[in-house]
C-alpha positions, 0 to 999 in steps of 0.5 A, a space after each residue: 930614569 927610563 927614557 920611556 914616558 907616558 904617551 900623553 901627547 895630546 892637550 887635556 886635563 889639568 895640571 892639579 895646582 896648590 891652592 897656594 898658588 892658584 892664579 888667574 892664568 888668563 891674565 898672566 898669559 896677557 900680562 906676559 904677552 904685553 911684557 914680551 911686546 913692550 921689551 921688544 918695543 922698548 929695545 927696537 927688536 923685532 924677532 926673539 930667539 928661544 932655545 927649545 928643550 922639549 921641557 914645560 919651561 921652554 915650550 911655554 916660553 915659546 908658545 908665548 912668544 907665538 902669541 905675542 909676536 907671531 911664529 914668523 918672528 920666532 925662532 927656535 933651536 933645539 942643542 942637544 947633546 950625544 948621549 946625554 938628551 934624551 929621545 924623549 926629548 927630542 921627539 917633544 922638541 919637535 913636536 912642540 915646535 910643529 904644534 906651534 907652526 915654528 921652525 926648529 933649528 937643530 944644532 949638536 953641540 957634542 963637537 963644542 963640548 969636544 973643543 972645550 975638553 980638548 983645550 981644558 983637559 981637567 973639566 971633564 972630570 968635574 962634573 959641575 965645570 963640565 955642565 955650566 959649560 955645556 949651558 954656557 955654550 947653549 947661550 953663546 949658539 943663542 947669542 950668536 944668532 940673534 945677532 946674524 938676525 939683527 934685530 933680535 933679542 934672547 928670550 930666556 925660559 928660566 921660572 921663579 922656582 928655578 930663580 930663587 934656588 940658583 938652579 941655573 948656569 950663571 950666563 947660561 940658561 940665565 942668560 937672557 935679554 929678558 925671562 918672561 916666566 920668570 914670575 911664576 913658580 914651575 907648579 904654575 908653569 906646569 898649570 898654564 901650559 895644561 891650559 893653554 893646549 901644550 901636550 900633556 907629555 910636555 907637563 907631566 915630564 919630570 924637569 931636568 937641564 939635562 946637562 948630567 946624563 941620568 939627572 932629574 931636578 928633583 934628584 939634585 934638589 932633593 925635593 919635588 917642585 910641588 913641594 918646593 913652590 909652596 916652600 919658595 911661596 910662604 918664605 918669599 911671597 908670605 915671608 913665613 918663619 921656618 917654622 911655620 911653614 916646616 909645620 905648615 909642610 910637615 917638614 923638618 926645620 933644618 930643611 927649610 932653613 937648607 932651601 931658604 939658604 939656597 935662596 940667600 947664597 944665589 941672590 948673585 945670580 940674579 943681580 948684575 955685577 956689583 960694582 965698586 964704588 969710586 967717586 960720582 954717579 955709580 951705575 946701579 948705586 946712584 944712578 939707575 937710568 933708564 927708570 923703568 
C-alpha cells in the first residue's frame, strides 16, 4: 500500500454505518467513560497507559480515556518499528496526541526486535513468530511503564471485530488490564470517532497491526470490515445460520462457516487459562470471586 493517504486531517462527516449496526454512540461514549472510571476505581489506579498507533482503535481509546480521566492521567506511547510503520503513521500518532493535549512517548523498538533474533536466530524467517513478537514487546514496554508509574492500569484498544476473529497477538495487543471498546464492531468504532471529533484521515485509514510491512487487515482477513461486522453481528448477536446470512450477504456459504470457524478456534484468546481440575474450589470453575 502507497504510504500516501487522503489528506483528511480535520473532523467532519460521517462514517456510513450499516443499518445493522447503528447504535446510540452517545450513550456508548458515556457507558465506556463509566466503565473506564469504575475499573479504575475498582482496582485503585489512577492513570492509564495506551499504546497509540495513529490508527481508529487506539486514537479512540485514547480520546476516551481523556474524557474519563483527563489528559493528565494518561499516558500515551507511540512503538514504532524502522521500516515496517509507516510515515503516515507516524504523522497520525502525533497528531492525534496533540489534538488531545497528551503527551506522546515515543519508544523504537527495532533494537528490541534485534535482541530477540539474535538470541532466537530462526523467528526471522516466520513471519507469524516474528510479528507476535514484536506485539509482545509492545505489551511488555507497556507494562513496564505502568508499573514505574505506580498506580496505573494498561488500557487496551482491541474491538469486538478483532476479538471474535483472534485478530490479535496472544499477551500482545490483547494484552490489557481492561478493552474499553471492545464491545463495538470496528464499523462503529469507525462511526464514533467521526462523531466525536477524531480527524477524518484517523477513520477513513485502512486498519493494519502494522506488524508485517505492506499488510492490511483486509489482505489478511480476505474481507473488509464493512463486510465482516454485519457477518460477526448476524452469527454472534443474531445467531443466524450460515445460511441466512450468505444469503443475507451474498456470500458463499463456505465463507461464512470459514469466519464462523475462526471465531470458535479463538475462544482461547479470550479466556483466561484453563485450569485443571483437582479437588476443592477451582478458581474459575467453582469459585468466581470477586462476583462482578
Amino acid at each position: 500500500m502507497s504510504e500516501k493517504l487522503p489528506d483528511e486531517r480535520q473532523a467532519g462527516g460521517e462514517y456510513p454505518l450499516p443499518d445493522e449496526l447503528r447504535f446510540d454512540w452517545r450513550e456508548a461514549e458515556k457507558d465506556i467513560i463509566n466503565e473506564i472510571k469504575w475499573h479504575l476505581a475498582n482496582t485503585g489506579a489512577e492513570k492509564i497507559v495506551i499504546g497509540l498507533s495513529g490508527g481508529v482503535d487506539s486514537s479512540l481509546s485514547l480520546y476516551l480515556g481523556v474524557q474519563a480521566l483527563g489528559k493528565e492521567n494518561v499516558v500515551a506511547l507511540f512503538l514504532p518499528e524502522q521500516g515496517t510503520t509507516p510515515d503516515y503513521d507516524i504523522e497520525d500518532a502525533h497528531a492525534v496526541a496533540e489534538l488531545l493535549q497528551v503527551k506522546l512517548v515515543e519508544k523504537e523498538i527495532t533494537p528490541l526486535i534485534n535482541i530477540f533474533v539474535a538470541a532466537l536466530p530462526e523467528i526471522s524467517g516466520n513471519q507469524i513468530a516474528l510479528a507476535n513478537v514484536k506485539a509482545r514487546i509492545r505489551m511488555i514496554l507497556l507494562y513496564a511503564v505502568a508499573n514505574s508509574l505506580g498506580k496505573a492500569q494498561v488500557m487496551g484498544t482491541s474491538d469486538k471485530s478483532e476479538l471474535l476473529l483472534g485478530y490479535t497477538t496472544k499477551y500482545g495487543d490483547s494484552g490489557a488490564d481492561f478493552l474499553p471498546i471492545g464491545d463495538l464492531y470496528k464499523s462503529q468504532v469507525r462511526f464514533m470517532s467521526s462523531k466525536v471529533g477524531l480527524p477524518k484521515r484517523i477513520w477513513l485509514k485502512p486498519p493494519s497491526p502494522q506488524l508485517i510491512k505492506g499488510k492490511t487487515a483486509q489482505s489478511e482477513l480476505g474481507l473488509s470490515y464493512e463486510v465482516l461486522d454485519r457477518l460477526l453481528y448476524y452469527r454472534v448477536d443474531q445467531r443466524y445460520p450460515e445460511e441466512r446470512i450468505a444469503a443475507i450477504l451474498g456470500l458463499p456459504v463456505e465463507s461464512v462457516k470459514r469466519y464462523s470457524s475462526l471465531v470458535i478456534k479463538s475462544d482461547h484468546k479470550r479466556k483466561a487459562p484453563p485450569i485443571g481440575k483437582v479437588g476443592g474450589a477451582t478458581i474459575n470453575i467453582d469459585w468466581r470471586m470477586p462476583i462482578e
